[in-house]
N, CA, C and O atoms as a DFTB+ gen file, in Angstrom:
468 C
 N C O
     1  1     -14.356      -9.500     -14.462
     2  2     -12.989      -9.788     -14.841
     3  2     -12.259     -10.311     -13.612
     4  3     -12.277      -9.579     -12.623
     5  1     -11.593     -11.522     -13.532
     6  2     -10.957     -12.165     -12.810
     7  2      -9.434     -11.213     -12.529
     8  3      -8.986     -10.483     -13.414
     9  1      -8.793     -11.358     -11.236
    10  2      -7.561     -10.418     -11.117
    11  2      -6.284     -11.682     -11.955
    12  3      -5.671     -11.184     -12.899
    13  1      -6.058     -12.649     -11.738
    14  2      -5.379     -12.983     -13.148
    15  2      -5.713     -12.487     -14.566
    16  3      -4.630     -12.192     -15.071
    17  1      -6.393     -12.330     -15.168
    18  2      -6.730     -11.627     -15.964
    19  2      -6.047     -10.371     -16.168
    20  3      -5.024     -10.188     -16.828
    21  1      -6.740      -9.514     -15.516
    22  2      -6.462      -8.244     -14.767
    23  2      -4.842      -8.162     -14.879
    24  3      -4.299      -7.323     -15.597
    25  1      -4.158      -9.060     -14.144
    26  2      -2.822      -8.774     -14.133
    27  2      -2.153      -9.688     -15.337
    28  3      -0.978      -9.349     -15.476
    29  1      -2.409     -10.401     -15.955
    30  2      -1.961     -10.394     -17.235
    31  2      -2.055      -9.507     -18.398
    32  3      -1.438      -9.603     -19.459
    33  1      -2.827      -8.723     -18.081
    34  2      -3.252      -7.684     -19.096
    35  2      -2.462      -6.020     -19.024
    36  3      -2.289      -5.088     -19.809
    37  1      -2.078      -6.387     -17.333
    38  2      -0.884      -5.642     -16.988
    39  2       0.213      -5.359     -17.140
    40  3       0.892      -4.337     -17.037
    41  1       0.416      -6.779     -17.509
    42  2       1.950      -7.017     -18.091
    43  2       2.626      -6.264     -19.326
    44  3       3.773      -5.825     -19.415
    45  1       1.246      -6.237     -20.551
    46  2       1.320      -5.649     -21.291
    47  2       1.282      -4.045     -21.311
    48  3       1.127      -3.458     -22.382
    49  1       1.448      -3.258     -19.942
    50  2       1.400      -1.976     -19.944
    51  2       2.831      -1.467     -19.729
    52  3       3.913      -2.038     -19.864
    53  1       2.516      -0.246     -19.361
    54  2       4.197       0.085     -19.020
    55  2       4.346      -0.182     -18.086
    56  3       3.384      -0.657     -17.483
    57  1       6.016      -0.001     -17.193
    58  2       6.021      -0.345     -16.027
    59  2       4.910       0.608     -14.569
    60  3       4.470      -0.085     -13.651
    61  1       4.638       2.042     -14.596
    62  2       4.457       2.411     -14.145
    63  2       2.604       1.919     -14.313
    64  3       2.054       1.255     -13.434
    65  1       2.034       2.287     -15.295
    66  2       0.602       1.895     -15.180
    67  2       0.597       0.493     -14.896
    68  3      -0.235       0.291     -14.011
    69  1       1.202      -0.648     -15.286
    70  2       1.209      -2.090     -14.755
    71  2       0.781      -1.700     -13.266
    72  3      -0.347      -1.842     -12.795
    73  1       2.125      -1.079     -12.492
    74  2       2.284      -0.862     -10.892
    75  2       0.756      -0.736     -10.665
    76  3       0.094      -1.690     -10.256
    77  1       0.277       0.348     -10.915
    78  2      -0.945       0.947     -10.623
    79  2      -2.358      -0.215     -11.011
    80  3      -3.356      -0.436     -10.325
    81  1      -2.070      -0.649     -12.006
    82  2      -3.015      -1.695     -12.531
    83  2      -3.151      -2.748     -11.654
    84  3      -4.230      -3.216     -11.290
    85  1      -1.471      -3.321     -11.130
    86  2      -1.609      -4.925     -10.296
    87  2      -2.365      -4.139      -8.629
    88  3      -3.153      -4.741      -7.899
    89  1      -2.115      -3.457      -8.513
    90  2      -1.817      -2.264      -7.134
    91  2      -3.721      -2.500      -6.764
    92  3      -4.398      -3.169      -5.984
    93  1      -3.932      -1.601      -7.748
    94  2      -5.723      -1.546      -8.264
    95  2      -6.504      -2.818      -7.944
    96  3      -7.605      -2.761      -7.399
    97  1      -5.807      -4.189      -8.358
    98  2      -6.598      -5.605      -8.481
    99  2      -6.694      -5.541      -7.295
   100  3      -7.661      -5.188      -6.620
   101  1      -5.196      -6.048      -6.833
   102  2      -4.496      -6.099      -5.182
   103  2      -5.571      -5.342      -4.151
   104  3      -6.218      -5.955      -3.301
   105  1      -5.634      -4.131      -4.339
   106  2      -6.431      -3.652      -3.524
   107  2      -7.476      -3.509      -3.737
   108  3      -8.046      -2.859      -2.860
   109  1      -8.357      -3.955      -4.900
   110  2      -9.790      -4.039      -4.551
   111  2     -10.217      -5.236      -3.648
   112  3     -11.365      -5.332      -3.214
   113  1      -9.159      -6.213      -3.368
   114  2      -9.845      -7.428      -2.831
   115  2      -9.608      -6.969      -1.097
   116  3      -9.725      -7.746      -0.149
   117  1      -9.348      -5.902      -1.040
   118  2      -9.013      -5.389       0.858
   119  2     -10.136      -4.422       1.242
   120  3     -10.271      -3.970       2.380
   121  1     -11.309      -4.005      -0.295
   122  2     -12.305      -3.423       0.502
   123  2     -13.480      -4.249       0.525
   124  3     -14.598      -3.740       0.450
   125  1     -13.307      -5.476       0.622
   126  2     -14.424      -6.481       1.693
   127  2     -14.422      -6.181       3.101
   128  3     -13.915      -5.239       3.710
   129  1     -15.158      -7.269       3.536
   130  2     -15.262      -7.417       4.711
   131  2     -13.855      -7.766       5.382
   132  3     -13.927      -8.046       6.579
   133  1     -12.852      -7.789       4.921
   134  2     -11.377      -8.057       5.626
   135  2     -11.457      -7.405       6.771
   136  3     -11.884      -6.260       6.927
   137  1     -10.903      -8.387       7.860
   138  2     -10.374      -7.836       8.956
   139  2      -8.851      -8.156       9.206
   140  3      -8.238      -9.108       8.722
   141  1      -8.531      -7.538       9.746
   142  2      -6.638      -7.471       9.945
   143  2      -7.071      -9.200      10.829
   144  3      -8.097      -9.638      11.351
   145  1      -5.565      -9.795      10.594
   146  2      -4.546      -9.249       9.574
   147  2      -4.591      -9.345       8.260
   148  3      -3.729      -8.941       7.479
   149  1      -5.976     -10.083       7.902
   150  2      -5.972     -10.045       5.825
   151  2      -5.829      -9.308       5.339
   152  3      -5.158      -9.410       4.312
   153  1      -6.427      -7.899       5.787
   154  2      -6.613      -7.075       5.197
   155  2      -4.756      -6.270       4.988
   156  3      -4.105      -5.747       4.082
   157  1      -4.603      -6.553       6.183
   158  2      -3.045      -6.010       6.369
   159  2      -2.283      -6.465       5.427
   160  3      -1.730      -5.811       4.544
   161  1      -2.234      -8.085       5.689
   162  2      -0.953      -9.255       4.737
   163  2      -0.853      -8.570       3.181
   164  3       0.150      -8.326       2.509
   165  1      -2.702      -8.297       2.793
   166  2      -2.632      -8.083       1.376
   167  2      -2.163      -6.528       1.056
   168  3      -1.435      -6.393       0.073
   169  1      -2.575      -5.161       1.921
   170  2      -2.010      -4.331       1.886
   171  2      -0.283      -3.975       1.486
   172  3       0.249      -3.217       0.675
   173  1       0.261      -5.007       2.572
   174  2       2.057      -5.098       2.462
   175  2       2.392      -5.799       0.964
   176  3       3.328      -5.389       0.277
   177  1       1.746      -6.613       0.655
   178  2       1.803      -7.482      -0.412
   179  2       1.614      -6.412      -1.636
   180  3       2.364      -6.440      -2.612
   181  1       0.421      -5.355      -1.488
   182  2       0.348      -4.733      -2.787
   183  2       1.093      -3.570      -2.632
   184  3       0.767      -2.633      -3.361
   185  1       1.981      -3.409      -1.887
   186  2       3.194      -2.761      -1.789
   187  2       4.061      -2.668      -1.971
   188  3       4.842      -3.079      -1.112
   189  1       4.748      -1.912      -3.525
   190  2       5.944      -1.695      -3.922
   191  2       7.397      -1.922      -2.972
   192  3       7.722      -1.090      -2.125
   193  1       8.127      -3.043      -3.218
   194  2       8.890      -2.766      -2.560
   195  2      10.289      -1.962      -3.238
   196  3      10.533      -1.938      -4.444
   197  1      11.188      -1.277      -2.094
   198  2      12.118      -0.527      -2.139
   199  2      13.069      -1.413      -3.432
   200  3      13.231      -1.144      -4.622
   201  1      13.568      -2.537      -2.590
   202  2      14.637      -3.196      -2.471
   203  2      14.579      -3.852      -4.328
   204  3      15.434      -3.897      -5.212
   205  1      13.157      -4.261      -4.265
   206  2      12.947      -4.782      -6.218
   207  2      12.195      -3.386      -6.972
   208  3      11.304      -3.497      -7.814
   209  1      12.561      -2.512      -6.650
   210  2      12.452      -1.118      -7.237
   211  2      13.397       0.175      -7.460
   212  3      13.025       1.305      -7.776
   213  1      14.739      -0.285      -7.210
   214  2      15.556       0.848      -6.575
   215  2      15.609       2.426      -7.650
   216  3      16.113       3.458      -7.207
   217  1      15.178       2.367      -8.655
   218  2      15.189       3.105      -9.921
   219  2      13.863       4.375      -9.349
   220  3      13.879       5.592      -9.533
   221  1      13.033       3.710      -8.782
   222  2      12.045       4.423      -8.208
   223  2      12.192       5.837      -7.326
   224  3      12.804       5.887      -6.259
   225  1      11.695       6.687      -7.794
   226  2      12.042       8.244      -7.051
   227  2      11.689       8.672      -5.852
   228  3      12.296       9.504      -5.178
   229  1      10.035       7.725      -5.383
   230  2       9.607       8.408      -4.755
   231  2       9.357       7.095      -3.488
   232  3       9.200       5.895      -3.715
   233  1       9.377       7.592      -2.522
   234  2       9.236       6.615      -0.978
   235  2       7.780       7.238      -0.289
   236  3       7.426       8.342       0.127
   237  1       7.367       6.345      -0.372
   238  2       6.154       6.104       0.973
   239  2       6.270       5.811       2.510
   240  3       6.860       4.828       2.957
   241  1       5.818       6.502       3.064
   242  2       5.758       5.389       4.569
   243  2       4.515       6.191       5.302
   244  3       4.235       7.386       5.396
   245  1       3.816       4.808       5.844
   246  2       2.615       5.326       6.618
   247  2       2.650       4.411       7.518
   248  3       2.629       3.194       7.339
   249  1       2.725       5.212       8.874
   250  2       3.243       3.949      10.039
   251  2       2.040       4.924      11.332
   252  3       1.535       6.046      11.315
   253  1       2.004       3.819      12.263
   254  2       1.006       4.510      13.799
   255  2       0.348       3.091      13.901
   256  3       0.715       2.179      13.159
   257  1      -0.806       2.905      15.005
   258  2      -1.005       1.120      15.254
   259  2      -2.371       0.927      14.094
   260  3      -3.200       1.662      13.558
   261  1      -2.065      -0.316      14.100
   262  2      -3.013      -0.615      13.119
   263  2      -4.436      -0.620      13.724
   264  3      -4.642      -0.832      14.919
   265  1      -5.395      -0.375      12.820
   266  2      -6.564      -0.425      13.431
   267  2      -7.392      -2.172      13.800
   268  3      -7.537      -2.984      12.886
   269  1      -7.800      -2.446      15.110
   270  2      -8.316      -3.679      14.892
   271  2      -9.421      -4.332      14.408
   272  3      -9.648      -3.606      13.440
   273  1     -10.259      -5.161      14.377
   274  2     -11.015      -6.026      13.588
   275  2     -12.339      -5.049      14.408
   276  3     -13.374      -4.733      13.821
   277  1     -12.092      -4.753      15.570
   278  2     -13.492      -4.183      15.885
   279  2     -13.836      -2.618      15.449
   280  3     -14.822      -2.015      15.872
   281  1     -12.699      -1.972      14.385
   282  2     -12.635      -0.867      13.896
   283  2     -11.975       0.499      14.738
   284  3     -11.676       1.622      14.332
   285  1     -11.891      -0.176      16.175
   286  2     -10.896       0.920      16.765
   287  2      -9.305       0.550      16.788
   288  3      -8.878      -0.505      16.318
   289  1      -8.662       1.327      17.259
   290  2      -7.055       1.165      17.295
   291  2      -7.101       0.288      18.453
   292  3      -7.909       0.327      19.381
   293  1      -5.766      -0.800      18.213
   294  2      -5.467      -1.687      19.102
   295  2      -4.866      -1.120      20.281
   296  3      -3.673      -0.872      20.105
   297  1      -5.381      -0.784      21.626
   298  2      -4.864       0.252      22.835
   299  2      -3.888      -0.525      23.163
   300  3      -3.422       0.493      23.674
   301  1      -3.135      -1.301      23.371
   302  2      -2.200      -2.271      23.701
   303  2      -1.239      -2.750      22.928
   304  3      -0.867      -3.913      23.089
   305  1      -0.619      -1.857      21.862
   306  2      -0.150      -2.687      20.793
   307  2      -0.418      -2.760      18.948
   308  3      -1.323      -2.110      18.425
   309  1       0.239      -3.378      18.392
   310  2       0.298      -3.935      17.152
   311  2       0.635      -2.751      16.554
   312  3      -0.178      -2.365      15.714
   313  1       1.690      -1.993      16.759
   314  2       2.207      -0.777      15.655
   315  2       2.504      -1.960      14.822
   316  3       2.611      -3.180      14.950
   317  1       2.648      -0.408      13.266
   318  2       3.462      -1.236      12.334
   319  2       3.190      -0.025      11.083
   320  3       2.600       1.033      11.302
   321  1       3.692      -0.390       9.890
   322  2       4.365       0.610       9.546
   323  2       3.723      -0.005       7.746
   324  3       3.308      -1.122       7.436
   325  1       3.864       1.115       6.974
   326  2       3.701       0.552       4.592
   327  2       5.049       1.702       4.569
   328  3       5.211       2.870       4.923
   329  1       5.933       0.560       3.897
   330  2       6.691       1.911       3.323
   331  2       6.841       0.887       1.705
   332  3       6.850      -0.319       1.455
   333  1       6.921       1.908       1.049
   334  2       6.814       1.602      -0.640
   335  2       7.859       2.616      -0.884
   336  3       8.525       3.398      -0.205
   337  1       7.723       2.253      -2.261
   338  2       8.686       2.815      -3.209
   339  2       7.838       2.987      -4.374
   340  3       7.226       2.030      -4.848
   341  1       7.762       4.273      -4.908
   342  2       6.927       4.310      -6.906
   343  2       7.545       5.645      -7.533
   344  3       8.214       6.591      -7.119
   345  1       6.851       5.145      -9.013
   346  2       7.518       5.913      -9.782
   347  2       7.538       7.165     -10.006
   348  3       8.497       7.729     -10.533
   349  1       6.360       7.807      -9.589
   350  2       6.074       9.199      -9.396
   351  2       5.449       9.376      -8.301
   352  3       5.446       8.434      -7.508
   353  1       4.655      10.788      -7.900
   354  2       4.175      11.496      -6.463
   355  2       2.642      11.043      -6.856
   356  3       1.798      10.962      -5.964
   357  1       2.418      10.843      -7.795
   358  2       0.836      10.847      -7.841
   359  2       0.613       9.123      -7.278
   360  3      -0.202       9.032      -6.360
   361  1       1.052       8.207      -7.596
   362  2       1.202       7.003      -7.416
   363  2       1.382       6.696      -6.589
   364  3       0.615       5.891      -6.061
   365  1       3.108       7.382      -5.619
   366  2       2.904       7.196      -4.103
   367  2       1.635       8.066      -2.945
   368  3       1.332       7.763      -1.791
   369  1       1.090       9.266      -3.871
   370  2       0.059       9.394      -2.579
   371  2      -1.125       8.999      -2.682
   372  3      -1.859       9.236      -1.722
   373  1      -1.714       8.255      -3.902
   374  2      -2.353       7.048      -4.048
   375  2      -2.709       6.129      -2.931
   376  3      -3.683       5.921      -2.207
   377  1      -1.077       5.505      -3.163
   378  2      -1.056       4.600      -2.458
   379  2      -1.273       4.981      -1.003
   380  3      -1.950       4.215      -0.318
   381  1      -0.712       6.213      -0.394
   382  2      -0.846       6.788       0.930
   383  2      -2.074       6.734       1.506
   384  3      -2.487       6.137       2.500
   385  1      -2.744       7.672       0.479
   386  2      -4.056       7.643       0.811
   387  2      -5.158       6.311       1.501
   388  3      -5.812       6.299       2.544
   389  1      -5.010       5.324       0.464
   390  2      -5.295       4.186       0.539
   391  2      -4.812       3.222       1.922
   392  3      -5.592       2.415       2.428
   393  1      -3.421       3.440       2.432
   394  2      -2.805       2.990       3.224
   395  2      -3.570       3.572       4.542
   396  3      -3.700       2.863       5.540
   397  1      -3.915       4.499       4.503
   398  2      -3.916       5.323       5.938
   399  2      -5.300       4.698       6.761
   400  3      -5.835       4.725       7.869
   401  1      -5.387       4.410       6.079
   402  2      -7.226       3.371       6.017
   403  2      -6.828       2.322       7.089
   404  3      -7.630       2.278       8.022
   405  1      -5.756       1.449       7.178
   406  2      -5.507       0.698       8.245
   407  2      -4.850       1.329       9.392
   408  3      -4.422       0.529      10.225
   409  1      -4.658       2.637       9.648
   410  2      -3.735       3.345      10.639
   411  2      -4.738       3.819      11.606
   412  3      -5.693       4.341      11.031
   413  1      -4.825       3.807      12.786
   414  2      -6.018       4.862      13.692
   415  2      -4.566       5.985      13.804
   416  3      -3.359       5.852      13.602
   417  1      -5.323       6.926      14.169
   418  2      -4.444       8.042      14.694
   419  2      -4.883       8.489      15.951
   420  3      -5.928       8.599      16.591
   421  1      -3.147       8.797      16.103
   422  2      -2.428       9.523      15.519
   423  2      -1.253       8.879      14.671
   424  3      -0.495       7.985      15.047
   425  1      -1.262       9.434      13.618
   426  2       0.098       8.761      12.309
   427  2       1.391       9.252      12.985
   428  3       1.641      10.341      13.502
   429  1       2.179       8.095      12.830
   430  2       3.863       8.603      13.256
   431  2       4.183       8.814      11.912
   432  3       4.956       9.767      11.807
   433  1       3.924       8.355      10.961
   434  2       4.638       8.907       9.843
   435  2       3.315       8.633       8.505
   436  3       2.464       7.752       8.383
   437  1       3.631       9.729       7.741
   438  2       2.444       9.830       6.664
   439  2       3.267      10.712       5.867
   440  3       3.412      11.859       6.292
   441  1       3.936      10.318       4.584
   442  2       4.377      11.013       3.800
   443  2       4.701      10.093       2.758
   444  3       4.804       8.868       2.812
   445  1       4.899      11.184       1.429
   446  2       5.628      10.435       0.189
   447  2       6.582      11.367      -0.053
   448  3       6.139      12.514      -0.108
   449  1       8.043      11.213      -0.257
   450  2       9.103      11.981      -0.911
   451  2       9.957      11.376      -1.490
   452  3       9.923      10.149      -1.574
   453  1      11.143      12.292      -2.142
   454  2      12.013      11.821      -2.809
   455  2      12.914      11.056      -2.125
   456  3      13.463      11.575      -1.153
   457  1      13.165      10.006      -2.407
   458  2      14.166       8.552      -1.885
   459  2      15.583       9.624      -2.406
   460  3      15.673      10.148      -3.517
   461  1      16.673       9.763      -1.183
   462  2      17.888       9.846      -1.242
   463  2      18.725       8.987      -1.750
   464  3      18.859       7.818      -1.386
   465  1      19.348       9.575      -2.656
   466  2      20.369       8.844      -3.612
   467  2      21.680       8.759      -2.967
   468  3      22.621       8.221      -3.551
């Protein structure tokens, strides 16, 4: 099954399983052989944002340096940060989980909670 496909077929779900469905395509194509920054660009990309989500309860952020192409942390550099937004806790630590995969540690931030109203 092609990810157009895939995400047309999404459309037809609710909003929350769609999320998870396009999320799912999105990120099966980052466990290749990707090395940052592809792997990164598409990570941020399959990342809920805040700003076209505001209805959303729950906030993500998983930040510390990214890991580099040779599989260790970049000693010199390249922090950077996933912060999302989803509809429930199971969804954002999903996504956490998944995220933490580009982080070496130590994590400056690794959590999902409730977005302040």
């Amino acid at each position: 099954m092609t990810a157009s496909v895939s995400v047309r077929r999404a459309r037809r779900l609710t909003p929350s399983l769609a999320l998870v469905a396009a999320a799912a395509v999105a990120l099966a194509g980052c466990l290749g052989a990707d090395t940052p920054p592809f792997a990164i660009a598409r990570m941020k990309a399959a990342t809920p944002s805040c700003d076209l989500n505001p209805t959303y309860p729950w906030i993500g952020r998983v930040a510390g340096k990214f890991i580099g192409s040779s599989g260790l942390s970049q000693s010199h550099g390249t922090s950077g940060a996933f912060v999302g937004c989803f509809p429930d806790l199971k969804t954002c630590n999903l996504w956490r989980d998944y995220a933490i995969s580009f982080i070496a540690s130590p994590l400056s931030q690794n959590v999902c909670e409730r977005r302040s109203t």
